[in-house]
VEXSERO-35106 format. One record per residue: residue number from 0; x, y, z of N, C-alpha, C in turn. Coordinates in steps of 0.05 Angstrom, whole numbers. Each point is the difference from the previous one (the first is absolute). Example, Ala and Ser with C-alpha at 12.3 -4.5 7.8 and 13.67 -1.06 7.14 Angstrom:
<nodes>
+-------+--------+--------+--------+--------+--------+--------+--------+--------+--------+
| vovex |    n_X |    n_Y |    n_Z |   ca_X |   ca_Y |   ca_Z |    c_X |    c_Y |    c_Z |
+-------+--------+--------+--------+--------+--------+--------+--------+--------+--------+
|     0 |    264 |   -114 |    156 |    -18 |     24 |      0 |     18 |     24 |      0 |
|     1 |     -7 |     21 |    -14 |     16 |     24 |      1 |    -15 |     22 |     14 |
+-------+--------+--------+--------+--------+--------+--------+--------+--------+--------+
</nodes>
This chain:
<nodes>
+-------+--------+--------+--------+--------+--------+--------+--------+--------+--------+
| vovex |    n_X |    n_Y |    n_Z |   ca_X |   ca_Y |   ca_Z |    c_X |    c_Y |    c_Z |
+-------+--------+--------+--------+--------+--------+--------+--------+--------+--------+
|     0 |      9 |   -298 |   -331 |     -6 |     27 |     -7 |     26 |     14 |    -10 |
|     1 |     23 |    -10 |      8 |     26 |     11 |     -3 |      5 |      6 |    -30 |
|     2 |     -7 |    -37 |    -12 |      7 |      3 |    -25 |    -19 |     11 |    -18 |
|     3 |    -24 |      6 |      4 |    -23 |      7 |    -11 |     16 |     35 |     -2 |
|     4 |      0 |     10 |     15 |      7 |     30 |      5 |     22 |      3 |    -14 |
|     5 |     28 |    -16 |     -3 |     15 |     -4 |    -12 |     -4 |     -3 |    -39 |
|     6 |    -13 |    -19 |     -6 |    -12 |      2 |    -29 |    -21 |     20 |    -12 |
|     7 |    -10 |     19 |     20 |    -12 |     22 |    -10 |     25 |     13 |      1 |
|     8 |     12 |     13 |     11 |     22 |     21 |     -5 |     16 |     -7 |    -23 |
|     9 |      1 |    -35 |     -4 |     20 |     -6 |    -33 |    -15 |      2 |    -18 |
|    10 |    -34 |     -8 |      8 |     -8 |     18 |    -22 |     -9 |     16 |    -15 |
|    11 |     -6 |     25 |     25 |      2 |     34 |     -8 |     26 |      4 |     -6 |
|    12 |     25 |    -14 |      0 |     17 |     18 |     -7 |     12 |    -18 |    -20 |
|    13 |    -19 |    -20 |    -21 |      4 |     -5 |    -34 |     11 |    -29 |     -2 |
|    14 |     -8 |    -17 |     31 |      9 |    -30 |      0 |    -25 |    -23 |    -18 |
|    15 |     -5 |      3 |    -15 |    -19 |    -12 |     -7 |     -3 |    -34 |      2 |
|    16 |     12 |     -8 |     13 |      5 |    -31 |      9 |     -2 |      5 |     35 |
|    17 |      1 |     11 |     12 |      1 |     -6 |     19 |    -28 |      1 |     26 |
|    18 |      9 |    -27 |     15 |    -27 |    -21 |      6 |      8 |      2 |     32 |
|    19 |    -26 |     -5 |      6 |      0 |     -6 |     33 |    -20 |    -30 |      2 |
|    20 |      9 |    -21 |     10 |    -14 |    -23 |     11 |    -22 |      9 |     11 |
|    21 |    -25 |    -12 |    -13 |    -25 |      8 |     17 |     -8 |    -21 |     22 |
|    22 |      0 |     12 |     20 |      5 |     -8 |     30 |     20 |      5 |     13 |
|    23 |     18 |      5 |     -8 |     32 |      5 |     16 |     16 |    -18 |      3 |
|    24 |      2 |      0 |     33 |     18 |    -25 |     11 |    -24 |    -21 |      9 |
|    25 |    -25 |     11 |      5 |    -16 |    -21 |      2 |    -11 |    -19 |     -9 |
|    26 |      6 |      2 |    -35 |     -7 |     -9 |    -27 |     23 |    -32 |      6 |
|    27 |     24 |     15 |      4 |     25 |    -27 |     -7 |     -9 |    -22 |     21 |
|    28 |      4 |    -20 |    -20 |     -2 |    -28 |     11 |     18 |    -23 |     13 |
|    29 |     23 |     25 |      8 |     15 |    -15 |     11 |      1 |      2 |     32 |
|    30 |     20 |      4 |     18 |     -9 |      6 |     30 |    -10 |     31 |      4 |
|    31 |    -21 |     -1 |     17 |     -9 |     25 |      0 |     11 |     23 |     23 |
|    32 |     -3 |     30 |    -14 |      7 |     17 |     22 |    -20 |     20 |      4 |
|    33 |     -9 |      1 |      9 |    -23 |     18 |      8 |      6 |     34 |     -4 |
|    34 |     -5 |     16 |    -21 |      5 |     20 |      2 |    -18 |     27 |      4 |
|    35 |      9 |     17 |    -12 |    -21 |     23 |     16 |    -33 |      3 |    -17 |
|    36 |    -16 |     19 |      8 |    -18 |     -1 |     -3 |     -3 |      5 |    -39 |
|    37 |    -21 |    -16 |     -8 |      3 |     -1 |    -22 |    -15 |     34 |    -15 |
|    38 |     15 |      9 |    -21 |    -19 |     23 |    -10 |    -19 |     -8 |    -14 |
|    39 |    -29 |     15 |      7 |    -25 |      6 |    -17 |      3 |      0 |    -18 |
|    40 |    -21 |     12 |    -19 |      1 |      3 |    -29 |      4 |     27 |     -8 |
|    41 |      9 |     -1 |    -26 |     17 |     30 |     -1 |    -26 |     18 |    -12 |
|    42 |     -2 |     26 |     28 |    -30 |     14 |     -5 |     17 |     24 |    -21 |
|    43 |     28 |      4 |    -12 |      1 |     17 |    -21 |    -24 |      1 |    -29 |
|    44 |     -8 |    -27 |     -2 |    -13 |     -2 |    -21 |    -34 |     19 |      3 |
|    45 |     -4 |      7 |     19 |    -27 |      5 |     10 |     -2 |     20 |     -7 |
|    46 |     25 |     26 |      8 |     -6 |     28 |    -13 |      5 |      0 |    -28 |
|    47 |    -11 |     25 |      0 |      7 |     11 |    -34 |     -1 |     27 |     -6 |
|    48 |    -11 |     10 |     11 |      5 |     31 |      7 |     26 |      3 |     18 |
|    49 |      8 |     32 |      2 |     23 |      3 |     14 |    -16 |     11 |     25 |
|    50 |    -21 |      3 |      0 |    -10 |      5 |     32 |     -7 |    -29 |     11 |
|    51 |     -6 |    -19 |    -15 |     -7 |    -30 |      8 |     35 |     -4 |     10 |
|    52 |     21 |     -1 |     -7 |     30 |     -9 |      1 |      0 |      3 |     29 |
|    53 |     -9 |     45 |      4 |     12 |      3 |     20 |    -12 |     -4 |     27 |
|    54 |    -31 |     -7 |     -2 |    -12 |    -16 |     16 |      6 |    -24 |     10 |
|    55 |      9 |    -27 |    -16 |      9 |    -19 |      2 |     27 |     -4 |      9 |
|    56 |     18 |     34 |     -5 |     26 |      0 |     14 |     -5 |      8 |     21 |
|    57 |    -24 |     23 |     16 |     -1 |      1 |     24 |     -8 |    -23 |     26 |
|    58 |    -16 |    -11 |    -17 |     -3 |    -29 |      9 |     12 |    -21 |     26 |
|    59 |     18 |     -3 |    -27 |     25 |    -10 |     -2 |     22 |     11 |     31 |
|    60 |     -2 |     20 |     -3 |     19 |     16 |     18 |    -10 |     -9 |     30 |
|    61 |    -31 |     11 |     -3 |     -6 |      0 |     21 |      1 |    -27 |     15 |
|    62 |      0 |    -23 |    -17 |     -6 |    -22 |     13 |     36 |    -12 |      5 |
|    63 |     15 |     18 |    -16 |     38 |     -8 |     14 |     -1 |     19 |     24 |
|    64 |    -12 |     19 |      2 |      3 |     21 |     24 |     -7 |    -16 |     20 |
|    65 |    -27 |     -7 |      6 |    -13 |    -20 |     20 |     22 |    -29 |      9 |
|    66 |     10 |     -9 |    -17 |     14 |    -23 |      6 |     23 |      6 |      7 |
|    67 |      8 |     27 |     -4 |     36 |     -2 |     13 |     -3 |      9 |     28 |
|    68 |    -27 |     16 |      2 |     -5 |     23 |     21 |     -3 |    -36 |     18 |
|    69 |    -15 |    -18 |     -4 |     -7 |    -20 |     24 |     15 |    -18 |     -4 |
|    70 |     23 |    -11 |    -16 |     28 |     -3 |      4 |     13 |      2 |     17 |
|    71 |      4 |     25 |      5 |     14 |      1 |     17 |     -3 |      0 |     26 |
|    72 |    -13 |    -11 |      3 |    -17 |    -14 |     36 |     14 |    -32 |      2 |
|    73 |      0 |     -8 |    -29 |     13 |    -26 |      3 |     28 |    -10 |     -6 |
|    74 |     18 |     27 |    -10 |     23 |     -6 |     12 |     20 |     18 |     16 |
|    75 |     18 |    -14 |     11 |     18 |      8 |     17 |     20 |     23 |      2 |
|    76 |      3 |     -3 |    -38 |     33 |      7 |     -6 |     -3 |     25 |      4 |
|    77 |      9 |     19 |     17 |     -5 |     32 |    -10 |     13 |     14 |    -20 |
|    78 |     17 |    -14 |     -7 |      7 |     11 |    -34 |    -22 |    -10 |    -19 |
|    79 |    -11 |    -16 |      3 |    -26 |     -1 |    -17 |    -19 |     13 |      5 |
|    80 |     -7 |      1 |     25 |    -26 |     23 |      8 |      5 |     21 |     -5 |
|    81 |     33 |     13 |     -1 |      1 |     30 |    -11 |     -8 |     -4 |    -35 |
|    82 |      8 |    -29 |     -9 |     -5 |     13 |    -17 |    -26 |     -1 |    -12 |
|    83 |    -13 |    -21 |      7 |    -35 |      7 |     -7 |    -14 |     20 |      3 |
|    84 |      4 |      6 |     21 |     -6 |     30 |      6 |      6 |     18 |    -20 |
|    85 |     23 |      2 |    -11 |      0 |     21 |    -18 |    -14 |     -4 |    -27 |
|    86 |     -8 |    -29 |     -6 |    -15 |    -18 |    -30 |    -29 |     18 |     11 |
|    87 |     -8 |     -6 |     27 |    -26 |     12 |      7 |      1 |     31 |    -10 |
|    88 |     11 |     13 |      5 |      8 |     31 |     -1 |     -7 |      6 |    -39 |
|    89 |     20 |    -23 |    -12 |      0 |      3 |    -24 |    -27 |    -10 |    -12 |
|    90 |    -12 |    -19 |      2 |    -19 |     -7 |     -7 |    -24 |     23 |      3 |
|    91 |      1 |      8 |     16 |    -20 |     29 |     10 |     13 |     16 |    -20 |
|    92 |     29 |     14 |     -3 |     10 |     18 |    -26 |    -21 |    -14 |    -21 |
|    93 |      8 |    -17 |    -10 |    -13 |    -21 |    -23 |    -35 |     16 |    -12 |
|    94 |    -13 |    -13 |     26 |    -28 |      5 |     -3 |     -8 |     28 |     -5 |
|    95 |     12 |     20 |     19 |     -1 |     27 |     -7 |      7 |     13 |    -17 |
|    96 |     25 |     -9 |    -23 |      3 |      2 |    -26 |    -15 |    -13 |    -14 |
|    97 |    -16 |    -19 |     -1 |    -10 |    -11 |    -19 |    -32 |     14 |      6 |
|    98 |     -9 |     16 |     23 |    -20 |     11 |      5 |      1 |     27 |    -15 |
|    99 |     27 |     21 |     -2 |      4 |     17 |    -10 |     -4 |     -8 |    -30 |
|   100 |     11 |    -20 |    -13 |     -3 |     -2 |    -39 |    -19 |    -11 |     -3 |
|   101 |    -19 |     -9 |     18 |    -28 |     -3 |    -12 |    -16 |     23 |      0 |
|   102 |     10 |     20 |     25 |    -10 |     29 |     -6 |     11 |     19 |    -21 |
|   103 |     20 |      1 |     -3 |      7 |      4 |    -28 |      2 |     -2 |    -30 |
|   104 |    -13 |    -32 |     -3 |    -18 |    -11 |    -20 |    -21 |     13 |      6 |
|   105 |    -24 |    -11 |     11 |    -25 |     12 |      0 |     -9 |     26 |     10 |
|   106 |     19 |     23 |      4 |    -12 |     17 |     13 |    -17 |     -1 |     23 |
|   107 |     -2 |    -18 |     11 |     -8 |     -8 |     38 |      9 |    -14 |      9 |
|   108 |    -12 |     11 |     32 |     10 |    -19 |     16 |     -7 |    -29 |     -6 |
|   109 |     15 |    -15 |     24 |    -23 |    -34 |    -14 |    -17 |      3 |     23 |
|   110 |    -17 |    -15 |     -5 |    -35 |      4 |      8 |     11 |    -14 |     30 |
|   111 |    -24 |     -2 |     12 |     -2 |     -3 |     21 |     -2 |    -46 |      6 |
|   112 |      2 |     -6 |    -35 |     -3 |    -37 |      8 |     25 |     -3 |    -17 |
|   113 |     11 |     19 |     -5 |     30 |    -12 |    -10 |     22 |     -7 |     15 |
|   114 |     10 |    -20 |     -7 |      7 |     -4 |    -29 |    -17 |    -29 |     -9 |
|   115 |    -18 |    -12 |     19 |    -12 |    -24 |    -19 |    -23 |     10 |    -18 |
|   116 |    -13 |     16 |      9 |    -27 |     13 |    -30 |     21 |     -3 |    -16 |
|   117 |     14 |      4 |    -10 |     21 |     -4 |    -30 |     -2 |    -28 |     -5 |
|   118 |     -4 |    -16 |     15 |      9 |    -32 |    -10 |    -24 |    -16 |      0 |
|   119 |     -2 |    -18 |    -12 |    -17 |    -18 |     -6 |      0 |    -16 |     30 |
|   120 |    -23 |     -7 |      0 |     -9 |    -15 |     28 |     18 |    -22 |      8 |
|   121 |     19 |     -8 |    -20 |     24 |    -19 |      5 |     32 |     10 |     12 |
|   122 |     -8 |     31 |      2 |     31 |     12 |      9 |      0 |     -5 |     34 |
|   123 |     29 |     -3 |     -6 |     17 |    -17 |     24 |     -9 |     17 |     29 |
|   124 |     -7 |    -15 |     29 |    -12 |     14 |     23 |     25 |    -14 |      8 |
|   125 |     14 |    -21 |      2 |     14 |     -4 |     25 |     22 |     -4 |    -12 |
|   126 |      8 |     13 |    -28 |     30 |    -12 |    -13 |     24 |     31 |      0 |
|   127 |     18 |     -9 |      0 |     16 |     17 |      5 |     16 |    -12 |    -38 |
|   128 |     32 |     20 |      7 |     13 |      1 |    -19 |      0 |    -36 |     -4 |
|   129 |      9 |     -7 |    -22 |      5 |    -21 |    -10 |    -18 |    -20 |     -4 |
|   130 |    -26 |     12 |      7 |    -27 |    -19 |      1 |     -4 |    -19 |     19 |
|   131 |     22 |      7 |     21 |     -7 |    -20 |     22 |    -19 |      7 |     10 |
|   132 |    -21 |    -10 |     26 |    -19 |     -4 |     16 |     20 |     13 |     28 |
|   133 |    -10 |     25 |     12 |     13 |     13 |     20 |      0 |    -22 |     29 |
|   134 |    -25 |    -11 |     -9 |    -12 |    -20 |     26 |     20 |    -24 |     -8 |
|   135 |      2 |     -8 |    -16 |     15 |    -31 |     -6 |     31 |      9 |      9 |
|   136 |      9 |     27 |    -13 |     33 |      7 |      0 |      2 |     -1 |     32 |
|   137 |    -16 |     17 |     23 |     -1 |      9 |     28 |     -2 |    -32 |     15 |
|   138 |    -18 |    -20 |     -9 |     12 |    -20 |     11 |     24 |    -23 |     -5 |
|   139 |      9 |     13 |    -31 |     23 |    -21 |     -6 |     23 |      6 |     14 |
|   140 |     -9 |     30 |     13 |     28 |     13 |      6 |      0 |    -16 |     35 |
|   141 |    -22 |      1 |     17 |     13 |     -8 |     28 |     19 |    -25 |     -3 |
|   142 |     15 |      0 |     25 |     25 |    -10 |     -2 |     23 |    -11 |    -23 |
|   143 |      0 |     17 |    -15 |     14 |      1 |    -15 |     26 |     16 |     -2 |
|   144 |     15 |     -7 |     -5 |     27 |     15 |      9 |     -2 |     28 |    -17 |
|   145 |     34 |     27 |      2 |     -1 |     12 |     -9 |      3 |     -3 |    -32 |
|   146 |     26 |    -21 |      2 |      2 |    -19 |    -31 |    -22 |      4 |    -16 |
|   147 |    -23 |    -13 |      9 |    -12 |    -15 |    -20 |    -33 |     32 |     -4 |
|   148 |      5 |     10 |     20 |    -14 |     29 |     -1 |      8 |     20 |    -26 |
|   149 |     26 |      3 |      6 |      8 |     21 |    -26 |     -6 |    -14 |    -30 |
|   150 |      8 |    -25 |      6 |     -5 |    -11 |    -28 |    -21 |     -2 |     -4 |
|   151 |    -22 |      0 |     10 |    -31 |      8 |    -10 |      1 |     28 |     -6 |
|   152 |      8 |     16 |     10 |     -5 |     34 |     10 |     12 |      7 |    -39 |
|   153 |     24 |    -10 |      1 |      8 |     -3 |    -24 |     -7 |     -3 |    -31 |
|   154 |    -25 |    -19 |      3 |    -13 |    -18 |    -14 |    -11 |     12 |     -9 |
|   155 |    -15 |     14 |     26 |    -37 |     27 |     -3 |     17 |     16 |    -10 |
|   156 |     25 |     22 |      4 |      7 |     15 |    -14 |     18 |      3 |    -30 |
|   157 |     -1 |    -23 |     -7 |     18 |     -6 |    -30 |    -33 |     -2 |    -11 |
|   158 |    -26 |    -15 |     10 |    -21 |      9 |    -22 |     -1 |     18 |      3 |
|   159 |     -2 |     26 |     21 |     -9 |     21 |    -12 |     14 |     18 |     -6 |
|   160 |     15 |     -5 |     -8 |     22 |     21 |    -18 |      0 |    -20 |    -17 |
|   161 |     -4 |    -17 |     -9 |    -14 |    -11 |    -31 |    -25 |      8 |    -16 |
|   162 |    -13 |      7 |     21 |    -35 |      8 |      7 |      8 |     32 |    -14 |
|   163 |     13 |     19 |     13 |      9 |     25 |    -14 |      8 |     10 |    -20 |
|   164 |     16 |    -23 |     -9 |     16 |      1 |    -19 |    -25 |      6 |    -29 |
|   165 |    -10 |    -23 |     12 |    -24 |     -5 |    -29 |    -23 |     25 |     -4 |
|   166 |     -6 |      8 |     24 |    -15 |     17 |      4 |      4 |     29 |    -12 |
|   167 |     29 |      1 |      6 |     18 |     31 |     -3 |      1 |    -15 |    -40 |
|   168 |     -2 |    -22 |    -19 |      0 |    -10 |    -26 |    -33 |      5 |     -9 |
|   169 |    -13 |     -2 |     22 |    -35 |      3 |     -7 |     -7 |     31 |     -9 |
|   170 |      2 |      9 |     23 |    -10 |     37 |      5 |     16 |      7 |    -29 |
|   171 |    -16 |     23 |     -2 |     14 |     17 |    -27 |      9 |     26 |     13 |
|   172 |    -14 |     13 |     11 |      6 |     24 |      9 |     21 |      1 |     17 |
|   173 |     19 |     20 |     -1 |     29 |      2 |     -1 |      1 |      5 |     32 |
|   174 |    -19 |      6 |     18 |      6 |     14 |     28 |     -9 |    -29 |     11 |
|   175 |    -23 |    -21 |     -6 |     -6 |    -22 |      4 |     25 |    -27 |     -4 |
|   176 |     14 |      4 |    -16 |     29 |    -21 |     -5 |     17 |      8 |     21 |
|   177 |      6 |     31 |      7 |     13 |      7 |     21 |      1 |     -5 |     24 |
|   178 |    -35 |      2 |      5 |     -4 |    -12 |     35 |     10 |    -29 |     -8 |
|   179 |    -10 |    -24 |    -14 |      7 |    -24 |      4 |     32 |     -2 |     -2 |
|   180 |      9 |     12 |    -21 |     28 |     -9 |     -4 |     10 |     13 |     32 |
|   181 |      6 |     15 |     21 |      2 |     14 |     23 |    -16 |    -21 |     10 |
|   182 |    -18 |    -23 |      6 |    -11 |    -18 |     21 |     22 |    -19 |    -13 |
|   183 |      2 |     -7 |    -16 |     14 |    -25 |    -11 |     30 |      2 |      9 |
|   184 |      7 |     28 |      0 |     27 |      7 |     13 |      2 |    -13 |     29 |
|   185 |    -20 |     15 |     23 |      3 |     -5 |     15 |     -7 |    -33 |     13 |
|   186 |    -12 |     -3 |    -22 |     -1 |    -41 |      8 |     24 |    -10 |      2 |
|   187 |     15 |     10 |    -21 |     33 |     -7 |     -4 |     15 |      8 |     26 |
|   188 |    -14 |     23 |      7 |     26 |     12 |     20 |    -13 |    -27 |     21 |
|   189 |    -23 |     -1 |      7 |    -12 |    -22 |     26 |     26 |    -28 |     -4 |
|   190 |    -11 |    -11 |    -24 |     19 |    -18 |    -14 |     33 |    -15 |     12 |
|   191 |      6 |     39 |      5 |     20 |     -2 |      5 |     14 |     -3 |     29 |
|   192 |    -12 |     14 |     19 |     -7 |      7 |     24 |     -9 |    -35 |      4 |
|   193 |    -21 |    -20 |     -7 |      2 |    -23 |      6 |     18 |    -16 |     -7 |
|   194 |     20 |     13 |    -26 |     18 |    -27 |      6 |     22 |      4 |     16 |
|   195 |      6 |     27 |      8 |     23 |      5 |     15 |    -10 |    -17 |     25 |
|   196 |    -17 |      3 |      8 |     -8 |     -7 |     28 |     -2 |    -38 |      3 |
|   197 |     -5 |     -8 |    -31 |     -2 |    -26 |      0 |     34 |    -10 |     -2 |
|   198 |     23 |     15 |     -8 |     24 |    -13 |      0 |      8 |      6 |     27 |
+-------+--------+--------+--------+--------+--------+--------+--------+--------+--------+
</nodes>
């Protein structure tokens, strides 16, 4: 998923050669290493409206909110638990901005079955940022060290501040580029906050 997330960002930002091995590390045929949970399929293609985006970005949130929030039951480090806790905090910022510019697009609130009435009967119930499976990421994670935690945590947050990027390139309306480009920021700031903690 690393390098998958990696060749979208080279090529939103004009790499037109650049490839991710389909399968990963699990594809190579030489000695194997078992790595993290593999990502889904990429549900950007599904919306097309900018109220479809921001449904599929609330989504999204909600299902990284859920997985950092029961995360942190399974590890130790309390410099990591502070800091999930605060991804939880943000993730909630997230949703409630992206609840406000869909009210701002449409002139309402969102209904009472949003955000999936927006999506086709194929939008994501148990996937979080990066199209992982919240259920597959929550068991890849027991006993797993802090190491090999952030570098997933990492993973989910380089797609979606790839995920923003494109989104904040989709929308036309100038207050709609703003909220994403401002989510995409703060993916970066997460970004950053995990690698400090990973050196």
């Amino acid at each position: 998923m690393r390098s998958r997330a990696a060749a979208s960002i080279l090529q939103t930002a004009g790499f037109a050669t650049a490839r991710s091995m389909l399968g990963g590390i699990r594809a190579w045929e030489g000695l194997t290493a078992p790595g993290q949970p593999e990502a889904g399929m990429a549900f950007f293609t599904m919306a097309a409206r900018a109220e479809e985006l921001i449904a599929l970005a609330w989504l999204l949130e909600e299902g990284s909110r859920r997985f950092y929030e029961e995360a942190q039951r399974s590890l130790a480090d309390s410099g990591v638990q502070k800091l999930l806790s605060g991804l939880v905090s943000a993730e909630e910022h997230h949703k409630a901005s992206l609840e406000k510019l869909y009210q701002t697009l449409t002139g309402s609130l969102p209904g009472k079955g949003f955000p999936s009435s927006l999506l086709s009967d194929a939008a994501p119930g148990d996937y979080m940022e990066g199209g992982v499976r919240v259920s597959e990421a929550l068991e890849w994670v027991k006993g797993k060290n802090t190491s090999e935690f952030l570098e997933l945590a990492m993973s989910l947050e380089t797609s979606s501040y790839d995920l923003y990027i494109k989104m904040e390139r989709r929308v036309e309306a100038e207050n709609s580029k703003k909220v994403f480009s401002l989510l995409a920021n703060e993916e970066e700031r997460h970004l950053e906050s995990l690698a400090a903690l990973l050196r």
